[in-house]
N, C-alpha and C positions, 0 to 999 in steps of 0.2 A: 761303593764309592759315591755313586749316585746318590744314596738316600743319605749317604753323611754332610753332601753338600748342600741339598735339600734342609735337613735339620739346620746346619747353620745359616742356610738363609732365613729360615722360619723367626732361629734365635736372636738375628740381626734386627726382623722387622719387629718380633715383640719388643726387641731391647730399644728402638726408633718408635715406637707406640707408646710405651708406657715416658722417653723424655718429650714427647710431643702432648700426653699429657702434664707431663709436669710445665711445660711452657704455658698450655692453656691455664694453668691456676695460677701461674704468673711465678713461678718459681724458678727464679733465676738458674740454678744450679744445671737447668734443662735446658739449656740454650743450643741454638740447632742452626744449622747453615741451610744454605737457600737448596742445595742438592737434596738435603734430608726433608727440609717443605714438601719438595714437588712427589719424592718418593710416598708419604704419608698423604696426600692430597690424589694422589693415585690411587692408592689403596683403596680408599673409601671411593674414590670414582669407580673404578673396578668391579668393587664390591654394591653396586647401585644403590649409593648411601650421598645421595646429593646434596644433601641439607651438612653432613658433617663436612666433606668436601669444600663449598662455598666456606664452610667456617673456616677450615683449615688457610682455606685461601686469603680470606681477611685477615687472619693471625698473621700468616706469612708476611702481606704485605706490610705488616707494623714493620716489620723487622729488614724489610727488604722492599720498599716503596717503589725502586725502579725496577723490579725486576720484569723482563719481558715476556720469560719463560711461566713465572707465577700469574702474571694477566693475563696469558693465551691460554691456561691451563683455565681459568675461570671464565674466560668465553667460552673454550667448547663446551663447558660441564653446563654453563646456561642454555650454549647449542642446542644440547641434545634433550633436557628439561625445556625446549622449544620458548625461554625469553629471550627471544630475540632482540626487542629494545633495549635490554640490557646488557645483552651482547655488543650491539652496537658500538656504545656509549662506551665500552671499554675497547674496542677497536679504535673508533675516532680517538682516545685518548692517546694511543700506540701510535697512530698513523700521526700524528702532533712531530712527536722525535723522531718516528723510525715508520718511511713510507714503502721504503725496497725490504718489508718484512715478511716474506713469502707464508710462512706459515697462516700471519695472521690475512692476509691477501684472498689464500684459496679459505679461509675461516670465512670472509664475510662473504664470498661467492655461494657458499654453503648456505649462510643464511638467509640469502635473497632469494637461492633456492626452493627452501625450508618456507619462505614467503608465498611460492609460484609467482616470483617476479623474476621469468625468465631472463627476459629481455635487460632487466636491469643488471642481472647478473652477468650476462652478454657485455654490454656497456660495460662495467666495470673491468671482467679481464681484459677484453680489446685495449682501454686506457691503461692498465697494469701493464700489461705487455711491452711498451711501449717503453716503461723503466727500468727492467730488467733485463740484464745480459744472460747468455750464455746458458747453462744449463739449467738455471732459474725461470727463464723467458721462456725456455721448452714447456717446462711444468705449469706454468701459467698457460699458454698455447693447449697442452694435452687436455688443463683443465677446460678448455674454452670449446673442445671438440665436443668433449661431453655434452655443456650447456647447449651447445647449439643441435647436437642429437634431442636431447629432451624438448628443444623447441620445433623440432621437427624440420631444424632448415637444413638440410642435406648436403645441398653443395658447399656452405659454409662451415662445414664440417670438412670438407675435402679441401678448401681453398685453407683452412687454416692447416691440415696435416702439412699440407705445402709449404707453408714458412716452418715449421718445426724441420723438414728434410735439408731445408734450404740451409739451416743452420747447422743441421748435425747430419752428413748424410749415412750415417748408423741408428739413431736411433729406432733402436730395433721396434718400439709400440709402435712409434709412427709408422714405420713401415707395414708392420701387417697391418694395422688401419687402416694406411691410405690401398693395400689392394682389397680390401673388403669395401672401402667406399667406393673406389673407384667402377667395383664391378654396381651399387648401388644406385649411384648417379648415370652410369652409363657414360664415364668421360675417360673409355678406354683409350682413345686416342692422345686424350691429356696424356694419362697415365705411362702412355709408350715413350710419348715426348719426355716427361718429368725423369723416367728412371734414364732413359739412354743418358741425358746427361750428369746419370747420379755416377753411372758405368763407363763414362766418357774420361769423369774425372778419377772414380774409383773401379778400377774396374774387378776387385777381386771381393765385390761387395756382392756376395752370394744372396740375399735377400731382395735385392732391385734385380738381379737378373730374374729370381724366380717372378717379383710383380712384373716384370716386363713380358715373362712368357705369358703368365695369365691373362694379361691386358690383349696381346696377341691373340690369343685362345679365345678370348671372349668377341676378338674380329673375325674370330674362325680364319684367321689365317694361324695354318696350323703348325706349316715349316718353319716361319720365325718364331714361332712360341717353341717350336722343339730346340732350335737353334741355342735360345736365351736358357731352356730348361739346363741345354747342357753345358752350358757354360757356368751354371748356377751349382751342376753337381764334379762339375770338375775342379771347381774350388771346395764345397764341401758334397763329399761322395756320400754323408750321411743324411742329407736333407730327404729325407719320405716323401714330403707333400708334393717335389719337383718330379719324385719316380712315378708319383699316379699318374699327374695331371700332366704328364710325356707319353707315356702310358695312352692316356684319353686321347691324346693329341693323334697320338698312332691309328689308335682305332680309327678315328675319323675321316683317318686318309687311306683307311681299309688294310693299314701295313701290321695285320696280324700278326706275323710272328715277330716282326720288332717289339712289337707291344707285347708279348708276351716272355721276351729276353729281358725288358725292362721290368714288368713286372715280378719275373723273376729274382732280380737284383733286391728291388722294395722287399722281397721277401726274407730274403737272407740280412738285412737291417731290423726291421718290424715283426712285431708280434703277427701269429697268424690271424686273419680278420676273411669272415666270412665276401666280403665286397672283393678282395683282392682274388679269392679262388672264386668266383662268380666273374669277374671279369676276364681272368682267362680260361676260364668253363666257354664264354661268350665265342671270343677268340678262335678255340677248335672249334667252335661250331659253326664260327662264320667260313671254318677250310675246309668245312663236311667232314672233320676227324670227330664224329660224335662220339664214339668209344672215348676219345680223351676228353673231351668235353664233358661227358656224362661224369667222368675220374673228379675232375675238378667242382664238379656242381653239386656231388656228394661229399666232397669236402667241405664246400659251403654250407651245405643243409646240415651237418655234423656240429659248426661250429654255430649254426642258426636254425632249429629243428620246425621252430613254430612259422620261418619265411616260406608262406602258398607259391610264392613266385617261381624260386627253386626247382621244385618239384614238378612246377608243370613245364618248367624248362626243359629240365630229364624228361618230360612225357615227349616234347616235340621232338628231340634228338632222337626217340624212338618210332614217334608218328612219321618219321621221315625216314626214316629206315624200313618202315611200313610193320614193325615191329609191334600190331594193333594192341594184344592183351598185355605187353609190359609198359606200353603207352601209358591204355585205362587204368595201370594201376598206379604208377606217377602223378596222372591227373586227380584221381582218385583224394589221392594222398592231400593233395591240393585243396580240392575242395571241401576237403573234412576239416580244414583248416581255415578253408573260406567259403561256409556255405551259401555265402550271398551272391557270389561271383559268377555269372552268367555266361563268364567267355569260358568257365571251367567245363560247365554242361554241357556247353556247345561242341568243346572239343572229346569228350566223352562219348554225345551222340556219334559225332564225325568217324571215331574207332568203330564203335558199332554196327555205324552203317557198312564198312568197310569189312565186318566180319559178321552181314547179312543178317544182325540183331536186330531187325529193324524196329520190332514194338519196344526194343528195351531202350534202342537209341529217342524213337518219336517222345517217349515219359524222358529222357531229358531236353529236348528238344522245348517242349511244352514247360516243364521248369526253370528253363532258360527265359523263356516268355513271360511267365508268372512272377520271373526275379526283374523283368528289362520289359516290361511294356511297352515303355515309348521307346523303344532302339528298335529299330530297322533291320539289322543282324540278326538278333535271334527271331525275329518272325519269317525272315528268308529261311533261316535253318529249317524253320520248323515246316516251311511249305514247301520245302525242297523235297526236304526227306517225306513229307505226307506222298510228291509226286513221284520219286524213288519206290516208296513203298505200293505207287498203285491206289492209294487212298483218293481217289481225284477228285468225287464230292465234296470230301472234308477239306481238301483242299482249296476249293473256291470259297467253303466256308470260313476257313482260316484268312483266305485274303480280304477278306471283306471286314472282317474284324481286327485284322493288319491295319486297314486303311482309315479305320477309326480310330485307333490310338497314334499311327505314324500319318497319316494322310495319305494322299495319292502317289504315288511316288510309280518311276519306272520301271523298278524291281518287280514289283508287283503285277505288273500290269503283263510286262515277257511272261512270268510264272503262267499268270492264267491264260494267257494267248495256247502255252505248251500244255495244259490240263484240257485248254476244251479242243485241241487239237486230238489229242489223246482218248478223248469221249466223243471224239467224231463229228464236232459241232465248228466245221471251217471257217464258216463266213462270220460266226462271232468272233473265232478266235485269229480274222485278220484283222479285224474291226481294235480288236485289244493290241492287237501287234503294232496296229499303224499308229495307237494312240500312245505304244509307249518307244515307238521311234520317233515321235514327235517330242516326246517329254526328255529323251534321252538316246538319239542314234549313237553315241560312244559304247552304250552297255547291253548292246548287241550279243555280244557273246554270252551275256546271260542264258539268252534264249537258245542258243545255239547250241549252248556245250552241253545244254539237255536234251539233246537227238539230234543227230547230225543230217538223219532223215528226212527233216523238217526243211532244208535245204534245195531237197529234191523237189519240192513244191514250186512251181511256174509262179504260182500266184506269191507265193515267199516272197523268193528272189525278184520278182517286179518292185513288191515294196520297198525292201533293201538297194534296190538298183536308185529305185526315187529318190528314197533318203541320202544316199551317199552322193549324188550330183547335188542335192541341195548344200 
């Protein structure tokens, strides 16, 4: 049925080609109405046949001088063959009779465009605007958001989505623009203010309660964004975006298993997406039910196999369970995924150490280092475990080559206080102690939670006593 209709369209256009030839040779018998023009002046536009087209379009106009549709059709086809003074010239001729002519309106907007005469284009819809009502005025408006995006004026992007709501308060482009702008500009508060009264007047307008939650969300006030979200799905129960970002909202207020009943809900609506089973993988894990956590997070890596993230997630859920060897294989998985990733090593060595590897944890340790020079972190790892392992020469040599890529830092400075204690060398190693309670008396327990023994020291605890009255 299809292809019969097809056929007869084909036969329609050849049987409109061949009397659109007979008109060009000027034989009357082929005389053609101004519908049939624009349809054979398409064709060849279509077909990027610019040259017949403008032809077509001059024949047309013999026959049909005022038509408005056959002038608009010959500006854009100059449009986009980029003559634009030609274009012009046939606009102003338009704009002579017919000035509320939307088409040709956003036409020359285009061309000013086509110029990089932002601004001029600015100017003109602002003044356009101005003549036109109603749903016309919108589309002149929507058009003006654009121009003023590509000029990079942002709030004047957001001040105009505001008259287009002011007029229609559905207009559904408006709306999801103005909350993309609004989170843009940062004029969430506008934004709270604009919808309440979109919901004041309308209130079963599901799209202003969602930007109203968001605008909320983005105050981090979280209770009135869940408020608005559910107002938004109690009008429409199918809105997605309102299940996440209630969802998010939850999380933030640590009310895990609400966020995970909502998230729920999104599921039973939406396709499954790897984001939505990682956010409630999150969820167990933030209530210490890692077993369902880890349920969830394999769901995610299933539907996302190549996400490193994933997987070293499942390693933590197992790192906290002190589950060491299913840990390293999680992480593992991770980092063959991302072998640049430093906090992967790190937490690799960390199993290790935990399961008395010590040389296999120090080689990632030292990889971690080779991947994150200038971070602070992995060179702590790596002098930690050296003083773990009993290495405590190397260990002063690692700090000292720490200090060259990180600086002086206090970290460093506790380590080697605890290494030359360790090598029996005290009075240096108060000497380091005092100099890194000077840099840093909060990170005290650096040094501390590496021998409790170190405590027992008179001369310690003097230091400690000093630093803390200061």
């Amino acid at each position: 049925m299809f292809d019969d209709f097809m056929e007869d369209e084909w036969n329609s256009l050849d049987e409109l080609l061949s009397r659109y030839e007979q008109v060009k040779n000027g034989e009357a018998s082929g005389l053609m109405d101004e519908e049939d023009f624009e349809k054979v002046i398409e064709y060849f536009f279509q077909n990027s046949n610019e040259e017949q087209a403008l032809l077509a379009c001059d024949i047309a106009a013999t026959y049909y001088p005022f038509s408005t549709t056959i002038s608009l059709l010959k500006a854009e086809i100059l449009v986009q063959g980029q003559k634009y003074g030609q274009a012009l010239r046939i606009l102003d001729d338009l704009e002579k009779n017919d000035n509320l002519n939307l088409d040709g309106t956003l036409l020359r907007s285009d061309i000013y465009l086509g110029q990089f005469k932002y601004d001029q284009a600015a100017a003109w819809l602002e003044e356009s605007s101005q003549r036109f009502q109603g749903k016309e005025k919108m589309e002149v408006l929507l058009e003006l958001t654009d121009v003023y995006d590509e000029c990079e004026e942002f709030d004047a992007v957001f001040d105009t989505l505001k008259k287009v709501v002011e007029i229609d308060h559905r207009n559904e482009e408006a709306l999801q623009k103005l909350c993309f702008w609004a989170d843009f500009t940062k004029r969430h508060d506008e934004s709270v203010t604009i919808h309440t009264l979109i919901t004041d007047e309308d209130p079963y307008n599901a799209l202003a309660w969602f930007n109203m939650g968001a605008a909320y969300q983005s105050l981090k006030l979280y209770e009135k964004a869940i408020d608005a979200y559910e107002f938004c799905v109690a009008i429409d129960d199918k809105f997605e975006f309102a299940y996440r970002n209630m969802a998010d909202a939850h999380m933030r207020m640590k009310h895990y298993q609400k966020a995970i009943e909502v998230l729920e809900t999104h599921m039973e609506l939406a396709k499954p997406e790897d984001v939505i089973f990682e956010a409630i993988g999150y969820c167990w894990e933030k209530q210490k039910d890692f077993q369902k956590a880890r349920h969830f997070y394999r769901k995610a890596s299933q539907l996302n196999p190549q996400d490193d993230t994933i997987f070293y997630k499942i390693g933590e859920t197992y790192a906290r369970e002190e589950q060491w060897e299913k840990a390293v294989k999680a992480y593992s998985v991770a980092l063959h995924l991302d072998k640049t990733n430093a906090s992967y090593c790190m937490a690799i060595g960390n199993c290790l150490m935990e399961m008395d590897a010590n040389s296999e944890a120090l080689v990632c340790y030292l990889n971690a280092v080779k991947l994150k020079p200038n971070n602070k972190t992995t060179w702590v790892a790596l002098i930690k475990g050296l003083y773990i392992a009993n290495y405590y020469d190397e260990a002063l040599t690692q700090i000292e080559v720490a200090k060259e890529n990180c600086g002086d830092k206090a970290d460093f400075r506790y380590y080697k206080a605890a290494v030359l204690f360790e090598l029996g060398k005290s009075k240096e190693a108060l000497i380091q102690l005092e100099d890194a309670l000077k840099l840093s008396p909060t990170k005290l327990r650096t040094f501390t939670s590496l021998n409790s023994e170190y405590l027992r020291r008179s001369a310690v605890n003097d230091l400690i006593a000093k630093y803390k009255k200061k």
